[in-house]
N, C-alpha and C positions, 0 to 999 in steps of 0.2 A: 266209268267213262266220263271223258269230260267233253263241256264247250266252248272252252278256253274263259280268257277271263274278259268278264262282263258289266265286274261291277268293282269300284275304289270308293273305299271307308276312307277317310280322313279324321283324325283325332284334330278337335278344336278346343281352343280353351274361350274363345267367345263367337257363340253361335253368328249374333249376327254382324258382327263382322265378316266373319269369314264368307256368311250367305252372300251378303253384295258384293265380294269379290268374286265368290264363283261365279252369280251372276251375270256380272259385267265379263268376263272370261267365256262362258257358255254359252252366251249372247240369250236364255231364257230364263222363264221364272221357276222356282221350283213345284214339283209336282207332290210334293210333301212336305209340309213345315210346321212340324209340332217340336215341341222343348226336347224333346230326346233325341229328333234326327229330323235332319234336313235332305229330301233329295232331288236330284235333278236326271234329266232323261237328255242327254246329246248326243249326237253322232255315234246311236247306237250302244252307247255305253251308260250306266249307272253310273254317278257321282254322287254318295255321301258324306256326310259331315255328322259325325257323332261327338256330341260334347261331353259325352261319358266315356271316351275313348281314352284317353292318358290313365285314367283308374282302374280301366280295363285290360294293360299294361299296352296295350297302343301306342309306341314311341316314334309312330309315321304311318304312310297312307298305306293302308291293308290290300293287296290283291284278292279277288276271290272270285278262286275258280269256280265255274257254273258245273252239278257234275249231275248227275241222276241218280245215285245211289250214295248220299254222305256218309252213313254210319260204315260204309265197309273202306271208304276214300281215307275217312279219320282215321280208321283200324290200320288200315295200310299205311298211313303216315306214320303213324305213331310204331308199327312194326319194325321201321324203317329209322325212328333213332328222334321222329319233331318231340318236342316235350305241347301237353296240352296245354292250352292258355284262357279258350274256352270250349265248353262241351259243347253238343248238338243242342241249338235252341229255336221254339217256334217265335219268330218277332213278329208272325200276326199273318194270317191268310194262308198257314200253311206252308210261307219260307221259312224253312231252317238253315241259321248258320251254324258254325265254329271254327276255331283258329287254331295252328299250331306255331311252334317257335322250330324253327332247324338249327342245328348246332350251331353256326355261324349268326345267332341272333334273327334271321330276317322271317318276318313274320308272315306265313300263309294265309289264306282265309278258303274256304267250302262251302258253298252257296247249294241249294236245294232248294230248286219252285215246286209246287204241289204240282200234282199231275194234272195234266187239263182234261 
């Protein structure tokens, strides 16, 4: 199941550029800003910036669906023809992502909060 999409990764090749333009764009500051990821909380939605995103093969901004159960969400994609890009991974507190690619190149993402 999902909760549609909640959160946009952005591949950056310099963090803080990019930071002062979301910025200025989101009208806040961000709620996380370490060298690996930058994020921001608007209008409801996650916006990141990952500067390890283009070596991650990140070729533009990642949708990622919110879903409750990822390992069976990536099973089912990948059943279905995505090739993996990356696997289920804990980036800290219990979120886990991963990504796939669909035939057509466009990149998905699967987002998973811990349970509260």
């Amino acid at each position: 199941m999902t909760a549609g999409v909640q959160t946009i990764i952005y591949p950056v090749h310099d963090k803080d550029s990019a930071k002062s333009l979301f910025t200025a764009l989101l009208g806040v500051e961000p709620y996380v800003d370490e060298p690996y990821y930058v994020g921001f909380k608007a209008a409801g939605q996650d916006i990141g910036l990952d500067p390890n995103g283009h070596a991650k093969g990140m070729t533009g901004p990642v949708p990622y669906w919110h879903v409750t159960n990822l390992k069976e969400r990536l099973a089912a994609l990948r059943e279905a023809g995505a090739e993996l890009l990356q696997d289920a991974q804990d980036v800290g507190g219990g979120r886990i992502i991963a990504s796939v690619k669909d035939a057509d190149g466009n990149l998905v993402g699967l987002l998973q909060d811990p349970e509260a």
